[in-house]
C-alpha positions as CSV (number, residue, x, y, z in Angstrom):
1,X,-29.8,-2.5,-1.9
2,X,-29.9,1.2,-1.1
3,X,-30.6,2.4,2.6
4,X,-30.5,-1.4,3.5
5,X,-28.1,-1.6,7.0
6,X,-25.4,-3.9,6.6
7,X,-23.6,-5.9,9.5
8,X,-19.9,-5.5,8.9
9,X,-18.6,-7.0,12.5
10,X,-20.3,-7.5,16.0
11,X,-17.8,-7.0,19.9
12,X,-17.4,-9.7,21.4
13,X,-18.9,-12.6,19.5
14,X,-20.1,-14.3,23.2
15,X,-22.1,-12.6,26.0
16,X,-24.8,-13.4,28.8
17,X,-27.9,-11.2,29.4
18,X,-27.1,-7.8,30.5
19,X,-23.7,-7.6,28.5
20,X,-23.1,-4.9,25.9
21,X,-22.6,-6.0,22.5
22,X,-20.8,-3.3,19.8
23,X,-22.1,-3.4,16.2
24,X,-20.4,-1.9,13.4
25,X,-21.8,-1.2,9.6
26,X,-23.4,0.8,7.5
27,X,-27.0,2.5,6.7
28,X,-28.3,2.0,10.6
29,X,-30.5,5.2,10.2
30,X,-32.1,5.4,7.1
31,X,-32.8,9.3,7.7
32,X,-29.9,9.8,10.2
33,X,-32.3,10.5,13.3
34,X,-34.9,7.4,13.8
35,X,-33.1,5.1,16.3
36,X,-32.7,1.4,14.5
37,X,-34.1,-1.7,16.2
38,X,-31.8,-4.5,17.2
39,X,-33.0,-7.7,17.4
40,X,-31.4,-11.1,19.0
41,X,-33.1,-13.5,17.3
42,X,-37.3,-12.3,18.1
43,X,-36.3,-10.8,21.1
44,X,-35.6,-6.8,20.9
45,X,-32.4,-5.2,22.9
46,X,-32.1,-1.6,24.6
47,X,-29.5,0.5,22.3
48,X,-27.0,2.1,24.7
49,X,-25.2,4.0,21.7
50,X,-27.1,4.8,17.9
51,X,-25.0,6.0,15.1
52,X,-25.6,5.0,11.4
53,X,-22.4,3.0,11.7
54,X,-22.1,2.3,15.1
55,X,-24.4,0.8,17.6
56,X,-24.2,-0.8,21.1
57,X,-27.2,-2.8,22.0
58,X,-27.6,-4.8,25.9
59,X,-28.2,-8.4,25.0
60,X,-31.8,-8.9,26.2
61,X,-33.1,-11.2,29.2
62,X,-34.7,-14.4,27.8
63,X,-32.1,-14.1,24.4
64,X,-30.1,-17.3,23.0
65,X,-27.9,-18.2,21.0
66,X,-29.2,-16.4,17.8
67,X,-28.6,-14.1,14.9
68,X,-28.3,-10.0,15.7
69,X,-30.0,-7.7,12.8
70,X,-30.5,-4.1,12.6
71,X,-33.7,-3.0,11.1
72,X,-33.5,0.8,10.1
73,X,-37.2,1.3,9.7
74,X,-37.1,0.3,6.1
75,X,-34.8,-2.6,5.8
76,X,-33.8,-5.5,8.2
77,X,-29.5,-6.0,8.3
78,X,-27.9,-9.1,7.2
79,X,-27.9,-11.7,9.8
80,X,-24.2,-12.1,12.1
81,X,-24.5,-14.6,14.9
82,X,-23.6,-14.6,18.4
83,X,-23.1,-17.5,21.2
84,X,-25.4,-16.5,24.2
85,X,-24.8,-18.0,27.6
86,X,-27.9,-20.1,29.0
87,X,-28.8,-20.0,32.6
88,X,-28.6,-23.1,34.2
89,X,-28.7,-22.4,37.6
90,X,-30.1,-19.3,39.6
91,X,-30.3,-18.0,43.6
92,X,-26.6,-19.2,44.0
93,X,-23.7,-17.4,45.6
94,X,-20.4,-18.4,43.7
95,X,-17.5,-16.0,45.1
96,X,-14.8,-17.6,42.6
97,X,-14.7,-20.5,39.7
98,X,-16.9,-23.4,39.3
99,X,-15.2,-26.8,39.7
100,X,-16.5,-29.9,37.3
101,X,-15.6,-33.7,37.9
102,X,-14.7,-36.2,36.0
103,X,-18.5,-37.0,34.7
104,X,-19.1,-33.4,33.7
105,X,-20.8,-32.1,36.9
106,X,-20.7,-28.8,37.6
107,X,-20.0,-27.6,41.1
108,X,-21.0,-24.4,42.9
109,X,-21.1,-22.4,46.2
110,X,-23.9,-20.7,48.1
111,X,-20.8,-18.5,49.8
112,X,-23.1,-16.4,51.9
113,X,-22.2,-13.5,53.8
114,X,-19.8,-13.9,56.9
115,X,-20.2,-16.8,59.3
116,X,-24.0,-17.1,57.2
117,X,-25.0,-20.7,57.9
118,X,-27.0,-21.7,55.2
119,X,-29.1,-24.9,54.3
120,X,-26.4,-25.7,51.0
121,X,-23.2,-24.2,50.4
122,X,-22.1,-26.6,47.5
123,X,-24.6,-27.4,45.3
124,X,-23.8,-30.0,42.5
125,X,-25.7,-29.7,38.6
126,X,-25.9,-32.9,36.3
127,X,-25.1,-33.0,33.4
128,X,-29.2,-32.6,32.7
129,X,-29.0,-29.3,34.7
130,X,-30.5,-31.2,37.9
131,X,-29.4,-29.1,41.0
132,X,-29.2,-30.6,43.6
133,X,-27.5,-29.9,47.3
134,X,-24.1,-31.6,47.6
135,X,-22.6,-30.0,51.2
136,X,-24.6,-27.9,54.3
137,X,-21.8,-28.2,56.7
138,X,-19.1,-25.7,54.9
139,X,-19.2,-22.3,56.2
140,X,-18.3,-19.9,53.4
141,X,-17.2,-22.2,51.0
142,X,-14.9,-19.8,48.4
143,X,-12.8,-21.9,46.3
144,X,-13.7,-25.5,44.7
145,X,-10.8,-27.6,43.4
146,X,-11.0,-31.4,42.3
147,X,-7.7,-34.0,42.5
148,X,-7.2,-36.9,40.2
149,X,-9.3,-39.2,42.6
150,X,-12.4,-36.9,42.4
151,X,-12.4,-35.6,45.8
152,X,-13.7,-32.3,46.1
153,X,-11.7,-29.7,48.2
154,X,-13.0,-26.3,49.6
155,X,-11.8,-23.6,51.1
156,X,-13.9,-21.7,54.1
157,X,-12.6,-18.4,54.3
158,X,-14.7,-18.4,57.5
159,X,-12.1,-20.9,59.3
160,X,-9.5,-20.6,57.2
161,X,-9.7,-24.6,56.8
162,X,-9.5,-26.8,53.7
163,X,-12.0,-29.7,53.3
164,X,-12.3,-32.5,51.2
165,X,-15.2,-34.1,50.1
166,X,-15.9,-37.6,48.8
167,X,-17.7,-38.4,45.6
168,X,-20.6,-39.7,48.4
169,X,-20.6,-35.9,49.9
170,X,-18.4,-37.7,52.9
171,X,-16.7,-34.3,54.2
172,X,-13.3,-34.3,56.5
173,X,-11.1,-31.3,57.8
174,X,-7.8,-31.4,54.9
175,X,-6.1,-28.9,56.4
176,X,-6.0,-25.9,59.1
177,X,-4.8,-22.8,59.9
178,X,-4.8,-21.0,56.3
179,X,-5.6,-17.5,57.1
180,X,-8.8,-16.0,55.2
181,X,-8.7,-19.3,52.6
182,X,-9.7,-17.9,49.3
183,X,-8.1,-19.5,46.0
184,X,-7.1,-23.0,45.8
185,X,-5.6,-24.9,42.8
186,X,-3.4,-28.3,42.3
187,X,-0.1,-28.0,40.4
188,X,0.6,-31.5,38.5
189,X,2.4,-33.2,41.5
190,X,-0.4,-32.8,43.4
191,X,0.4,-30.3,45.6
192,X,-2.1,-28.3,46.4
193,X,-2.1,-24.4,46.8
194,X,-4.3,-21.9,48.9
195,X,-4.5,-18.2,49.1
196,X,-4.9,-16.5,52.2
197,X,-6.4,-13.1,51.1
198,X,-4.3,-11.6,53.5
199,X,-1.3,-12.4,51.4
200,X,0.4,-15.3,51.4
201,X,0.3,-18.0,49.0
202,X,0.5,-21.6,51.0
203,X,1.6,-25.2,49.6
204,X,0.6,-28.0,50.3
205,X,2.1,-31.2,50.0
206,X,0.0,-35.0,49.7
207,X,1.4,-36.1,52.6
208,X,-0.1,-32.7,54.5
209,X,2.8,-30.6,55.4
210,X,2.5,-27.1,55.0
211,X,4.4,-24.4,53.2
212,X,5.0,-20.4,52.7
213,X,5.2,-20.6,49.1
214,X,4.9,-16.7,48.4
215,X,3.3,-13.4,49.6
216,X,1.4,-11.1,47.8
217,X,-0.3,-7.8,48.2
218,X,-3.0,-8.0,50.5
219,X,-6.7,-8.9,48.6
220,X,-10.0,-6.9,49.4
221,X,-12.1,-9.8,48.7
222,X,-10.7,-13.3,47.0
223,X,-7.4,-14.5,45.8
224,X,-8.0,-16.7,42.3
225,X,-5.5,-19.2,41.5
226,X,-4.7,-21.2,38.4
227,X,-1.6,-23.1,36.8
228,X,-0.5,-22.2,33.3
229,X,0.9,-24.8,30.3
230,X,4.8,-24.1,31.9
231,X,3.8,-25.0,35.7
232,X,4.1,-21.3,37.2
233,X,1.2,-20.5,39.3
234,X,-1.0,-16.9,38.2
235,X,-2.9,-15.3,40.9
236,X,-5.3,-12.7,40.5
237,X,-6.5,-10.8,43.7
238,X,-8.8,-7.5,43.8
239,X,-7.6,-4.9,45.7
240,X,-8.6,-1.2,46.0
241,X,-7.1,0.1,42.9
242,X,-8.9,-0.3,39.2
243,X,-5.7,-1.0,37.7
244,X,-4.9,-4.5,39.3
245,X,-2.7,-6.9,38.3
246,X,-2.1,-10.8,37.3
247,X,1.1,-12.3,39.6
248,X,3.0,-15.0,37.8
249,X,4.9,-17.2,40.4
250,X,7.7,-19.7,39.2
251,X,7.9,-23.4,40.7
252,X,10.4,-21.9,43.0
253,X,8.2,-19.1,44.3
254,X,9.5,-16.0,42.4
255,X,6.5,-13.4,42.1
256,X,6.2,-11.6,38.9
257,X,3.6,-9.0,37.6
258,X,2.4,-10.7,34.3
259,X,-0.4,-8.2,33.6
260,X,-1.3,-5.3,34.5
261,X,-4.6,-3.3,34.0
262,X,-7.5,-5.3,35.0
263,X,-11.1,-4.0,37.3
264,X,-11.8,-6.3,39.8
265,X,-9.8,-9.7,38.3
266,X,-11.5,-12.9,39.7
267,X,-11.4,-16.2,38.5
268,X,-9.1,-17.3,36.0
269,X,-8.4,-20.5,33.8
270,X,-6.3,-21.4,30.5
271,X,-7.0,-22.8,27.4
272,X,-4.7,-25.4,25.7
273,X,-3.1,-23.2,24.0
274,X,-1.7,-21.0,26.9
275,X,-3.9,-18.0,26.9
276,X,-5.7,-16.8,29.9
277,X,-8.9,-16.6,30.5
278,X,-10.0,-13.9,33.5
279,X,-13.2,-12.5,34.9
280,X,-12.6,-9.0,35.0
281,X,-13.1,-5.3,33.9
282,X,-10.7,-3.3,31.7
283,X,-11.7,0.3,29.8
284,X,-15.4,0.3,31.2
285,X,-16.0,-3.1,29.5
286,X,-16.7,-6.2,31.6
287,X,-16.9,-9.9,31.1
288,X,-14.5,-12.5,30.2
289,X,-11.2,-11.2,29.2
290,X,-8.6,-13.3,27.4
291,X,-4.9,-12.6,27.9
292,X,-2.1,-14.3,25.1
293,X,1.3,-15.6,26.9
294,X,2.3,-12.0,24.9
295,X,0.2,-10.0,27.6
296,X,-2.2,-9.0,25.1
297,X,-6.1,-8.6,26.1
298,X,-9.4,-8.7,24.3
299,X,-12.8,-9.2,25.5
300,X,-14.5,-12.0,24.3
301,X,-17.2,-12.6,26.3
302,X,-19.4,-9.1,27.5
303,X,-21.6,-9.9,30.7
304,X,-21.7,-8.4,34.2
305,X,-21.2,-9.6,37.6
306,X,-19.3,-12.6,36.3
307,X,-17.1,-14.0,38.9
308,X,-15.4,-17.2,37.4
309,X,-15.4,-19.7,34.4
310,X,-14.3,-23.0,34.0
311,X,-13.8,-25.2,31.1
312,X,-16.0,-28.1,30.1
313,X,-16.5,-30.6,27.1
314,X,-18.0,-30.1,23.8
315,X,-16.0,-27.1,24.0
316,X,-17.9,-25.1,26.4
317,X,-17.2,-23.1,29.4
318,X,-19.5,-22.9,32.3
319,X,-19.4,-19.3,33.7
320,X,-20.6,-18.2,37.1
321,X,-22.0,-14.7,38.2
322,X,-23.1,-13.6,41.9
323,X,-26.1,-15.0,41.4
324,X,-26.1,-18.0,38.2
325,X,-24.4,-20.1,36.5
326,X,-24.5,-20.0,33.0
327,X,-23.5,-23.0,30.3
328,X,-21.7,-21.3,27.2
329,X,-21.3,-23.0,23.6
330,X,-17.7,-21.8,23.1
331,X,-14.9,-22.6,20.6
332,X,-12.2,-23.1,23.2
333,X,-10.6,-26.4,24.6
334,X,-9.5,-25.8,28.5
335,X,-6.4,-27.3,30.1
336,X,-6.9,-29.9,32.3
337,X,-7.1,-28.5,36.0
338,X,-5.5,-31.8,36.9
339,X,-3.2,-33.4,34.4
């Protein structure tokens, strides 16, 4: 067993292509100066860091869901496995989270750039990972949000109007006059919530009548909204700073910091268990981040570009960059958007 490298832990245990994955052992350089060789399954990774107990390797295009081992030049590691989110769907434009309905389809924006009109802006995937295009008549469709009946709503932060789409792709105006509509979510009564990025958090009730139900700093690009287990309403919204933080907003409309600390926080959603899941940066790292109901963070999924996640069966999640969506295999149950 001499000079054979040993696996003792891998950081995070999750990732997409492009994500940074820590390694820590023993024995990585046999001689202390020839670089090791990581390996995802067949498929070789660029080493960012090299140390003979410490590595960070870049999870390779083309990699699954796999084993990592280190191969020092005269031994290969023990194996240590890692989930690896598939790409599902490329050449799309989500701004904020994907939306899935009742059957399991996954729902998407082509966002485009300002007043871009584009052939789809809502593209729906099957549950076979058919895309096809579900709306062409939303301009800048940012957030997705699904009610108990299955109708689609969208916000256009081009028109600051909400629409609502039928199962049949049917679209009607829902509502008017929200500001630069970003964020939208549904709290259990059905109310439905909208962030204007300019600040102010707006409610709306089932029978259509419109409310100021906070106001927030001011967001440079999105506002993401989501309920937790208790009914408050957490809001993430990027501003200029690197150090941004997650509001927490009681029923009644009281505006708390509940964490502070976060690059660039976008989409957000929670697990049954009450811890929050964020697409963020914090300490150079970036991916997924989750956050206990203690404020506590850890990484657990490393990728870049990632904009938003949502929860689906088997436990998955279905995560969404600038560009793709991605379908993860992941320990975690989600809570129901719409209970």
């Amino acid at each position: 067993m001499s000079g054979k490298p040993h696996i003792d832990s891998i950081f995070p245990r999750a990732a997409i292509a492009g994500g940074d994955v820590q390694i820590c052992g023993s024995g990585f350089c046999s001689d202390g100066l020839q670089r090791p060789r990581v390996r995802f399954g067949g498929i070789e990774a660029n080493l960012l860091v090299s140390s003979t107990q410490h590595l960070i390797a870049r999870v390779p295009d083309g990699a699954v869901s796999s084993d990592i081992t280190v191969d020092n030049g005269e031994h290969r590691s023990n194996p240590c496995p890692i989930e690896i989110g598939v790409a599902i769907a490329e050449n799309m434009h989500p701004v904020a989270n994907p939306a899935l309905d009742k059957a399991g389809s996954i729902f998407v924006t082509f966002s485009g750039s300002r007043g871009q009109k584009v052939p789809a802006s809502v593209y729906k995937i099957d549950s076979n990972y058919n895309v096809k295009p579900f709306l062409s008549d939303v301009m800048n469709p940012t957030g997705l949000a699904f009610d108990r009946n299955n109708y689609l709503y969208i916000s256009s932060r081009y028109d600051g109007n909400i629409y609502r789409a039928a199962p049949n792709g049917t679209v009607s105006v829902y509502a008017e006059g929200m500001g630069v509509a970003t964020g939208i979510a549904f709290d259990h009564e059905e109310f439905l919530y909208v962030g204007d990025r300019s600040g102010t958090i707006f409610k709306i009730s089932p029978d259509r009548q419109i409310f100021v139900f906070a106001t927030l700093e001011p967001s440079i690009s999105a506002y993401h909204l989501a309920f937790g287990p208790g009914g408050d309403l957490y809001v993430a919204g990027p501003t200029t700073s690197s150090y941004d933080s997650i509001y927490r907003i009681s029923r009644a409309g009281e505006v708390e910091k509940f964490y502070r600390g976060l690059g660039r926080p976008q989409g957000l959603a929670f697990d049954m268990d009450g811890n929050l899941y964020i697409a963020a940066s914090r300490s150079g790292r970036k991916g997924v981040f989750r956050i206990t109901p203690q404020g506590e963070a850890e990484l657990l999924v490393s990728g870049i570009g990632l904009v938003g996640l949502a929860f689906a069966r088997g436990p998955a999640a279905i995560l969404v960059s600038t560009q793709t969506v991605y379908h993860l295999n992941w320990g975690v149950r989600g809570k129901p958007l719409v209970e």
